[in-house]
DRENTI-836048 format. One line per 10 residues: for each residue x, y, z of N, C-alpha, C, O, CB. Coordinates in nm, 4 decimals, decimal comma, always signed. Atoms other than C-alpha are relative to their C-alpha. Glycine has a CB too. Layout:
residues N
X/Y/Z/X/Y/Z/X/Y/Z/X/Y/Z/X/Y/Z ~ ...
END
This chain:
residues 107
+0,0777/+0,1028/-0,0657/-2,4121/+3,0971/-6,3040/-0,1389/-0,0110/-0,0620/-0,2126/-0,1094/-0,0579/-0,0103/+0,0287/+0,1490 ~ +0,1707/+0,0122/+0,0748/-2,7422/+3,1781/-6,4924/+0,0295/-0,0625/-0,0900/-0,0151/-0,1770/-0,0812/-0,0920/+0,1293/-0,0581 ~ +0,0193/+0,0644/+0,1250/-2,6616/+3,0747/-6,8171/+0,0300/-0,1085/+0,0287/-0,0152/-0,1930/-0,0485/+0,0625/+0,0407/-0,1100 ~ -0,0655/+0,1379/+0,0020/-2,4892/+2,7806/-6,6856/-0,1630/-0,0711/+0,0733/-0,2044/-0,1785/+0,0296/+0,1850/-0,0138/+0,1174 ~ +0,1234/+0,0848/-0,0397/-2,8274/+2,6751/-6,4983/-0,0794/+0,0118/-0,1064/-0,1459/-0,0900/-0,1256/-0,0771/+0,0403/+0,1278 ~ +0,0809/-0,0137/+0,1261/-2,9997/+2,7583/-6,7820/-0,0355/-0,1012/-0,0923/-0,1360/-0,1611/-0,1305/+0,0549/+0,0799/-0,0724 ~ -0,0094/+0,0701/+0,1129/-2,8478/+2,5935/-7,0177/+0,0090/-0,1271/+0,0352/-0,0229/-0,1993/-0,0593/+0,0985/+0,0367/-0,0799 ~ +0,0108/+0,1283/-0,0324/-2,8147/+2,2691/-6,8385/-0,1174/-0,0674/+0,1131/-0,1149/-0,1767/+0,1697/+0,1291/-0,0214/+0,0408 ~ +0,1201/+0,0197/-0,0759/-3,1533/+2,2924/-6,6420/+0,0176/-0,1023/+0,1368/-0,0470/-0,1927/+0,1899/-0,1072/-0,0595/-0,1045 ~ -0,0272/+0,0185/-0,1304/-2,9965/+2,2347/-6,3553/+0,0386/+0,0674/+0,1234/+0,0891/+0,1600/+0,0600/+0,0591/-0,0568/-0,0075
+0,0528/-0,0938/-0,0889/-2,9916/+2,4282/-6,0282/+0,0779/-0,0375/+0,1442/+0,0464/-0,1270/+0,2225/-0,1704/-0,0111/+0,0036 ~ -0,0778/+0,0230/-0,1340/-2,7384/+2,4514/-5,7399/-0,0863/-0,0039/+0,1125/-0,1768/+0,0796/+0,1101/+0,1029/+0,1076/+0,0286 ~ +0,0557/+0,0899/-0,1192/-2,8754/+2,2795/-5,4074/+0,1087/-0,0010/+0,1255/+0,1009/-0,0641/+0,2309/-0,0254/-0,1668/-0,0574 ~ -0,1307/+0,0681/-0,1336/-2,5337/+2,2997/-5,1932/+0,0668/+0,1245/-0,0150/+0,1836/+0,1227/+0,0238/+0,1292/-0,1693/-0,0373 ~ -0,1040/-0,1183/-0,0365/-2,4074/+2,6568/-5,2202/-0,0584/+0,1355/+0,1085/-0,0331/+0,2552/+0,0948/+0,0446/+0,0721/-0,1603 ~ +0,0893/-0,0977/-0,0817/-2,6122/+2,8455/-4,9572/+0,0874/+0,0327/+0,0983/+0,1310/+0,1430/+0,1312/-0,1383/-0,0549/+0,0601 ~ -0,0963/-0,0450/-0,1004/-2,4007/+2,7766/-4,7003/+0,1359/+0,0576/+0,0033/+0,1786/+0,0990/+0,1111/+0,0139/-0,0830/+0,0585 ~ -0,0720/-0,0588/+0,0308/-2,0987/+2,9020/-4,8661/+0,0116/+0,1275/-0,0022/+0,1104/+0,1816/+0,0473/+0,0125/-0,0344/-0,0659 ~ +0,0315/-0,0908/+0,0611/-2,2718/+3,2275/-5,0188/-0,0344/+0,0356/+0,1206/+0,0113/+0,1499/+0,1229/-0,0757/-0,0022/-0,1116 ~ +0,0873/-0,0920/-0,1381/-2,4416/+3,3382/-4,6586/+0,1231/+0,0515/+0,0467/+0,1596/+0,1674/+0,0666/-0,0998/-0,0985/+0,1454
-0,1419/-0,0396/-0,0759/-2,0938/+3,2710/-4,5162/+0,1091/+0,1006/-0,0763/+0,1784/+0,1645/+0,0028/+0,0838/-0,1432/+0,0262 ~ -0,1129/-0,0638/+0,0436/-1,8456/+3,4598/-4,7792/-0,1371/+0,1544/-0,0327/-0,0805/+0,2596/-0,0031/+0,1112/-0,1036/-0,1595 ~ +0,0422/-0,1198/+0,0094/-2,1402/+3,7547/-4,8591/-0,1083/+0,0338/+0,0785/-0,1773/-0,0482/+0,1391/-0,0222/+0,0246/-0,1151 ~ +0,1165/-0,0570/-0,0458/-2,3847/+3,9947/-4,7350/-0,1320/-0,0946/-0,0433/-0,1427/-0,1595/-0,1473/-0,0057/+0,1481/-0,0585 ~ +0,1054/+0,1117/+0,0657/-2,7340/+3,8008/-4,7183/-0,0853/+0,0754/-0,1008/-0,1556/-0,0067/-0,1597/-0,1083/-0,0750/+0,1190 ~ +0,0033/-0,1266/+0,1159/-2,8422/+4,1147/-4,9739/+0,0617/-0,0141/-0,1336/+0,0085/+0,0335/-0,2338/+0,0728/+0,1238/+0,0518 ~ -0,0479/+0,0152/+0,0665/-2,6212/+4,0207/-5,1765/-0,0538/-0,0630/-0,1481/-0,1543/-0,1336/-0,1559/+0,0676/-0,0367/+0,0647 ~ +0,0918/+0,0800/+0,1015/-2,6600/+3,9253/-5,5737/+0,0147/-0,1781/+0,0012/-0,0614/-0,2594/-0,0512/+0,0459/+0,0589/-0,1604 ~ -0,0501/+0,1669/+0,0118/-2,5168/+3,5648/-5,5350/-0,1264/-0,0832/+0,1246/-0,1938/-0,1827/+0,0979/+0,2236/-0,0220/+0,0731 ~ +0,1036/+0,0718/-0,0625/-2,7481/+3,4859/-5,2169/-0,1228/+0,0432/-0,0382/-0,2183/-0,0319/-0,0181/+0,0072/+0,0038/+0,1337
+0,1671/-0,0118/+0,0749/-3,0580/+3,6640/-5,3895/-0,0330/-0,0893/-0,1012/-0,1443/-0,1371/-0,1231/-0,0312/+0,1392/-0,0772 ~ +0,0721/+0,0961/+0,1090/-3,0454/+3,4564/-5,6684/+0,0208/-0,1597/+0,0443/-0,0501/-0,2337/-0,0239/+0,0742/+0,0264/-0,1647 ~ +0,0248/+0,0760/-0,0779/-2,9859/+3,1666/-5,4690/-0,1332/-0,0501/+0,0313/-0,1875/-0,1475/-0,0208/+0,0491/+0,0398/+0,0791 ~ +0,1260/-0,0056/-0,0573/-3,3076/+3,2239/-5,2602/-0,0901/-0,0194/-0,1624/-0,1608/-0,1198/-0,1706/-0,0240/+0,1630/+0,1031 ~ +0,0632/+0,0083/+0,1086/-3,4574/+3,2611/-5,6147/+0,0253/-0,1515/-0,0644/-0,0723/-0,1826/-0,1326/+0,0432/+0,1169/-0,0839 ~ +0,0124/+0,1025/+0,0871/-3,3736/+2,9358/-5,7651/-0,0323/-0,0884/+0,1023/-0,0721/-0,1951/+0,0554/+0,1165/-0,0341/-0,0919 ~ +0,0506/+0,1081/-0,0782/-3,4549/+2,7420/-5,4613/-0,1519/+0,0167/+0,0271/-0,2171/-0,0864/+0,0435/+0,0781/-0,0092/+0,1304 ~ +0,1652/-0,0650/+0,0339/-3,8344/+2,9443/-5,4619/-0,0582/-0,0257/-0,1042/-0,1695/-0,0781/-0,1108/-0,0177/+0,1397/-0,0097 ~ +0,0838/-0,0189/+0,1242/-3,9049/+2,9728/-5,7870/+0,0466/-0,1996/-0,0689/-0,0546/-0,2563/-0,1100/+0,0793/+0,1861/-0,1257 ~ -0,0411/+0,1222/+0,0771/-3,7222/+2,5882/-5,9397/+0,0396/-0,1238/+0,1140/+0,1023/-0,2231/+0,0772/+0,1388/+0,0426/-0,1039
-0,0081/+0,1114/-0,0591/-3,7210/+2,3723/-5,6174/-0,0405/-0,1767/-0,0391/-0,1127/-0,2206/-0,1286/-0,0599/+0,0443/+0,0894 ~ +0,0353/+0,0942/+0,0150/-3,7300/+2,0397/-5,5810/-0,0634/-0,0848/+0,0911/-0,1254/+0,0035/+0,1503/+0,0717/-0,0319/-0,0404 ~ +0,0443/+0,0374/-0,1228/-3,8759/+1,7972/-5,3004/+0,1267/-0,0537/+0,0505/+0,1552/-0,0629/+0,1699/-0,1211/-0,0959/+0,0010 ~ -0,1495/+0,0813/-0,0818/-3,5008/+1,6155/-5,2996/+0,0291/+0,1031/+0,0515/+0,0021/+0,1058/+0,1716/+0,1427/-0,0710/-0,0850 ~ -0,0643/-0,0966/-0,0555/-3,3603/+1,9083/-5,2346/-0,0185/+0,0443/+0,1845/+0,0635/+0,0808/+0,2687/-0,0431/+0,1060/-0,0953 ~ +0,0908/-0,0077/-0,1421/-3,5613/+1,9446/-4,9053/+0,0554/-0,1446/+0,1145/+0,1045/-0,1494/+0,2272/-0,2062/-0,0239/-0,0552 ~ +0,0107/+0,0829/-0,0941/-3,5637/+1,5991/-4,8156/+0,1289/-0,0964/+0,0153/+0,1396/-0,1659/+0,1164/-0,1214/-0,0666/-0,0232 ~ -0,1340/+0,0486/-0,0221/-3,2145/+1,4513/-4,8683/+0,0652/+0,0256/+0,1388/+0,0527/+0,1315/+0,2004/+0,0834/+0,0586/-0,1010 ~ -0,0255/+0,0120/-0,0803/-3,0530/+1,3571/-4,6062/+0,1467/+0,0808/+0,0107/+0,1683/+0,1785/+0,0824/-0,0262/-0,1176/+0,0176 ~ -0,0761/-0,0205/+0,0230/-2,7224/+1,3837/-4,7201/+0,0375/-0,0158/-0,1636/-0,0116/-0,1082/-0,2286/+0,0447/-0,0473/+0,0870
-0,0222/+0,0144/+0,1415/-2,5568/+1,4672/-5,0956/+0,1345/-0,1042/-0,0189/+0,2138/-0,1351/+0,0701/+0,0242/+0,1567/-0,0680 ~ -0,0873/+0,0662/+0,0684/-2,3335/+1,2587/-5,3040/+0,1422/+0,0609/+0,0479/+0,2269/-0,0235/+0,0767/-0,0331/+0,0104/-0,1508 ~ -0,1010/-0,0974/-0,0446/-2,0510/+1,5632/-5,1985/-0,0186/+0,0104/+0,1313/+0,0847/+0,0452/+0,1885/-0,0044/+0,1318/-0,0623 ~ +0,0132/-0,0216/-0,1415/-2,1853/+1,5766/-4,8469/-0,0186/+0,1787/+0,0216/+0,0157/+0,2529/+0,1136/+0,1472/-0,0708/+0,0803 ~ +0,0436/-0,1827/+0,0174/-2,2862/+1,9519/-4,9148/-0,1099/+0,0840/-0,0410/-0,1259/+0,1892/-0,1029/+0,0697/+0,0575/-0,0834 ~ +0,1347/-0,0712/+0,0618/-2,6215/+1,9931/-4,9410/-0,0498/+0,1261/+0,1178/-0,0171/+0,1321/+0,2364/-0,1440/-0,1382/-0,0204 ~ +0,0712/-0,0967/-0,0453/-2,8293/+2,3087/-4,8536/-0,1113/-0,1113/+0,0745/-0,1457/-0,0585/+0,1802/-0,0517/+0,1136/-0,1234 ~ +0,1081/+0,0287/-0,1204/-3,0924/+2,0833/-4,6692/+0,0664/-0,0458/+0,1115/-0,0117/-0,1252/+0,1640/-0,1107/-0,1084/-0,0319 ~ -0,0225/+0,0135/-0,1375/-2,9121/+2,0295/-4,3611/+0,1321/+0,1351/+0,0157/+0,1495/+0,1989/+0,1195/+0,0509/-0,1845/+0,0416 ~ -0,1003/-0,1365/-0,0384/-2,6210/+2,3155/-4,4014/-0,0279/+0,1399/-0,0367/+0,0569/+0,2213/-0,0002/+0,1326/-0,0133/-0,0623
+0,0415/-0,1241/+0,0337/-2,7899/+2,6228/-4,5352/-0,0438/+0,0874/+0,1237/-0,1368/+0,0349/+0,1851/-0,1065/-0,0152/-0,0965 ~ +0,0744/-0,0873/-0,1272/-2,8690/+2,9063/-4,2369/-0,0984/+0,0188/-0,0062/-0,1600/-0,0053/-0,1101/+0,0281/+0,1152/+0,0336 ~ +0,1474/-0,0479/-0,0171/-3,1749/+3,0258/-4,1148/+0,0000/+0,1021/-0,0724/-0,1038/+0,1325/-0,1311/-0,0533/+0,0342/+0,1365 ~ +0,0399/-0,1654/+0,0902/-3,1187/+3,3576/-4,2885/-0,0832/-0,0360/-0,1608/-0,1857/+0,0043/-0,2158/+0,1962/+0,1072/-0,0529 ~ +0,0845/+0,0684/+0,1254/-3,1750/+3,1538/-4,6089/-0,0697/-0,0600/+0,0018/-0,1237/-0,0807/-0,1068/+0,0343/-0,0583/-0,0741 ~ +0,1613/+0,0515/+0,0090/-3,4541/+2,9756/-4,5068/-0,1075/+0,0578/+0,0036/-0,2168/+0,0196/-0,0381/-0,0354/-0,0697/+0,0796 ~ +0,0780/-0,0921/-0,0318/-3,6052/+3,2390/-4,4108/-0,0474/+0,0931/-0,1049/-0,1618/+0,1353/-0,0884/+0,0547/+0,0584/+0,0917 ~ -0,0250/-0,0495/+0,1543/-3,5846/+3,4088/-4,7396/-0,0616/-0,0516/-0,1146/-0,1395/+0,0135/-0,1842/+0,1269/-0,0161/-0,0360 ~ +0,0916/+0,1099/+0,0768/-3,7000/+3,1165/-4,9547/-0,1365/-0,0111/+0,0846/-0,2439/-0,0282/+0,0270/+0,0808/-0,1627/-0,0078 ~ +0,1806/+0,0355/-0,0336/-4,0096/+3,0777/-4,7346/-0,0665/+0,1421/-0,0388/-0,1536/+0,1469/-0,1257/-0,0469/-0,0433/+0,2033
+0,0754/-0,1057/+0,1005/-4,0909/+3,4818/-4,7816/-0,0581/+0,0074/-0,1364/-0,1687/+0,0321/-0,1843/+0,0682/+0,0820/-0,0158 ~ +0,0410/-0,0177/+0,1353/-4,0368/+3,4664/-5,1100/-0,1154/-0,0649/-0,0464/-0,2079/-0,0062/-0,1026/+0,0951/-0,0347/-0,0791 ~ +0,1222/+0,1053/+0,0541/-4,2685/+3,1279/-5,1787/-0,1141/+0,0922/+0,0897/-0,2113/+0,1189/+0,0190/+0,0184/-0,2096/+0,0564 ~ +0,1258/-0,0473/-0,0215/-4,5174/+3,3147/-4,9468/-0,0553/+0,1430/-0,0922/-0,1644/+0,1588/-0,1470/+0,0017/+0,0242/+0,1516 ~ +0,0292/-0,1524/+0,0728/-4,5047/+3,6873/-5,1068/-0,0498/-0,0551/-0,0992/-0,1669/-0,0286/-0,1262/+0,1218/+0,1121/-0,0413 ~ +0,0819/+0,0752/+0,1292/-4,5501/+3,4503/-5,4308/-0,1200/-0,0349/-0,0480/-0,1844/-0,0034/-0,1481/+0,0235/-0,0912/-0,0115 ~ +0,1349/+0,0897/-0,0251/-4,8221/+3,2541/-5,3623/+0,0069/-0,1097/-0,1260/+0,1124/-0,1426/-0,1803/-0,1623/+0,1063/-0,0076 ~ +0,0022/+0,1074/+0,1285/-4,9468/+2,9878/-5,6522/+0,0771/+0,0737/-0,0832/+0,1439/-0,0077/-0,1470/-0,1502/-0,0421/-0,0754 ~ -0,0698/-0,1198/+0,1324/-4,7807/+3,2594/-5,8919/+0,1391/-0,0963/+0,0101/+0,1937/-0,1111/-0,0993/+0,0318/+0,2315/+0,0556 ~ -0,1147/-0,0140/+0,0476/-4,4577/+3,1057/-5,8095/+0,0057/-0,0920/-0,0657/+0,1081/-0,0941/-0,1339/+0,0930/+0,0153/+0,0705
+0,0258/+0,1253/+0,0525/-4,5733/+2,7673/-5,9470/-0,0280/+0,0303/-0,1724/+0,0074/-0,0563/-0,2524/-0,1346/-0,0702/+0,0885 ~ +0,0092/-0,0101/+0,1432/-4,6636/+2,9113/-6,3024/+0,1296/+0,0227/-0,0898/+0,2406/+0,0751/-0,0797/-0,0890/+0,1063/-0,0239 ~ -0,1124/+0,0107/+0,1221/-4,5143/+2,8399/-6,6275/+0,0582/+0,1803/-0,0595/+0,0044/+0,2881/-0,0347/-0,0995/-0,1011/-0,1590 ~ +0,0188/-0,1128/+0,0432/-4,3779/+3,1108/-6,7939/+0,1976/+0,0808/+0,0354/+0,2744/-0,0154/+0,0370/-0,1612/+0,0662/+0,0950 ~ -0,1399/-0,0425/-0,0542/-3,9958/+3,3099/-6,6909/+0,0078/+0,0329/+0,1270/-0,0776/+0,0828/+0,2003/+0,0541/+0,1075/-0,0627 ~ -0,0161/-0,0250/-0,1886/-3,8361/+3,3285/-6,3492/+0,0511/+0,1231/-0,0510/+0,0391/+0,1752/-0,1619/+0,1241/-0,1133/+0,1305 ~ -0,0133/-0,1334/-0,0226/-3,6851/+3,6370/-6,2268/+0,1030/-0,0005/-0,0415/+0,1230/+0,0889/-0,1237/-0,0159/+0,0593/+0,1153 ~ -0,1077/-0,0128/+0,0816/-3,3585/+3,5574/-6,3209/+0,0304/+0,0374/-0,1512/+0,1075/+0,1150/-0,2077/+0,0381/-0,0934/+0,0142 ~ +0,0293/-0,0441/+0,1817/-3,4601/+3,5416/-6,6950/-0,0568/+0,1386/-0,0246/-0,0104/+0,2248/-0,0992/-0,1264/-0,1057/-0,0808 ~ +0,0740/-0,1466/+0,0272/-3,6853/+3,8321/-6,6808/+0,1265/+0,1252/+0,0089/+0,1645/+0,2001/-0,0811/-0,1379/+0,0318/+0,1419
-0,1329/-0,1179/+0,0407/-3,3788/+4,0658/-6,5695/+0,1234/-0,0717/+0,1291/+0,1127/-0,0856/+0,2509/-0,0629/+0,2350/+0,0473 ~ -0,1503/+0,0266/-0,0548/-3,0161/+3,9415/-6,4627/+0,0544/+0,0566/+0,0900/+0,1266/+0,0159/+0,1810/+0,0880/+0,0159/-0,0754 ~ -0,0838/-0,1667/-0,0441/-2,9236/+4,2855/-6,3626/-0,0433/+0,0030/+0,1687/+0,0245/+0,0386/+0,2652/-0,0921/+0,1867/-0,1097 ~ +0,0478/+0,0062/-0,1697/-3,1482/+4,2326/-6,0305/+0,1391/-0,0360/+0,0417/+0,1552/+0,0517/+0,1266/-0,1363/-0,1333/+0,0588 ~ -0,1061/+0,1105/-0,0501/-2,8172/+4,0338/-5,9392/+0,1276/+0,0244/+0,0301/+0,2046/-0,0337/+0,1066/+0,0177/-0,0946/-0,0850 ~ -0,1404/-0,0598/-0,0432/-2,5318/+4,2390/-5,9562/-0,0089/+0,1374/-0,0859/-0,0937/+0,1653/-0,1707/+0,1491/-0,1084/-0,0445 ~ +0,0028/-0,1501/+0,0647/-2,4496/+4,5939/-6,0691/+0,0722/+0,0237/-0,0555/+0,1827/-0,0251/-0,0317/-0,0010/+0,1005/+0,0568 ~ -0,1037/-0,0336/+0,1442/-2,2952/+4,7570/-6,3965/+0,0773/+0,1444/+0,0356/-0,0041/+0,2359/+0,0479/-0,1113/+0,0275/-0,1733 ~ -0,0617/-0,1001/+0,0219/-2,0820/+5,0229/-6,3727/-0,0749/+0,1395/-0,0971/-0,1237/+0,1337/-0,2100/+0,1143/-0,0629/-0,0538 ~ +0,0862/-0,1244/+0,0845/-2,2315/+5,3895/-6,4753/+0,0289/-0,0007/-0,1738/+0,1397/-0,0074/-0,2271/+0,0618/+0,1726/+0,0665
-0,0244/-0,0085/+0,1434/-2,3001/+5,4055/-6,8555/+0,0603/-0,1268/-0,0730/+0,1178/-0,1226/-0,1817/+0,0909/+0,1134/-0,0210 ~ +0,0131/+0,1163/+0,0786/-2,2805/+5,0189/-6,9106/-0,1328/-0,0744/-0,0374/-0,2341/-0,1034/+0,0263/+0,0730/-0,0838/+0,0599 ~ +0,1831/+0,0927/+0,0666/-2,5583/+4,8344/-7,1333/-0,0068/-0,0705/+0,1129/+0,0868/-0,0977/+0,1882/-0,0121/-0,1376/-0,1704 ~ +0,0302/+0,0807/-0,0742/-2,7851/+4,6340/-6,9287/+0,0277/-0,1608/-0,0692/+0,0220/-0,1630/-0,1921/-0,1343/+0,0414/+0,0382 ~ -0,0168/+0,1231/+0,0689/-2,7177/+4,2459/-7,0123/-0,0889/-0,0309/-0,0624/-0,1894/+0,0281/-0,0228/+0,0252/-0,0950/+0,0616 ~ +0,0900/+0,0375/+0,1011/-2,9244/+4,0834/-7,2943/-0,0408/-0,1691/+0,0743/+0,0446/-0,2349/+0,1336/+0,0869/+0,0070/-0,1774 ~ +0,0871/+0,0723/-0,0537/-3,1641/+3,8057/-7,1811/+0,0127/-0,1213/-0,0839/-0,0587/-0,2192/-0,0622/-0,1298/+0,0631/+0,0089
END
């Protein structure tokens, strides 16, 4: 899912409510979640009513994940607004775990 947002600088908006519901909210799939809606939001994202799929995170995402994205933007502060690498880029590995005595992923 990283490289694929990456590489097409684009940024899932409609899987929150999926990811809360099938994992722990701990989890690496809803952490980096919370992370791309903190760190690479948008204002549609927020203010849409409804998506093209009828599956957007602004009216179906839980409180657990709202709650999460607002920490984060607060713990942040302006910081989260600067140019420069998100957290995802900086290290992957935050995101899920390698098995003992596997390389960490390359960036």
């Amino acid at each position: 899912m990283i490289e694929r947002t990456i590489e097409r600088k684009k940024y899932p908006n409609y899987m929150a409510k999926w990811a809360f519901g099938h994992f722990p909210k701990d989890s690496g799939v809803c952490r980096l979640l919370v992370d791309f809606y903190a760190y690479q939001h948008d204002e549609s994202w927020i203010t849409m009513e409804k998506s093209k799929l009828g599956r957007d995170d602004s009216v179906q995402a839980p409180a657990e994940f709202w709650k999460a994205v607002l920490a984060t933007v607060f713990k942040e502060g302006p910081n989260i607004y600067a140019s420069g690498p998100k957290p995802w880029q900086k290290d992957r590995c935050q995101y899920h775990k390698h098995p003992d005595g596997e390389p960490k992923c390359s960036a």
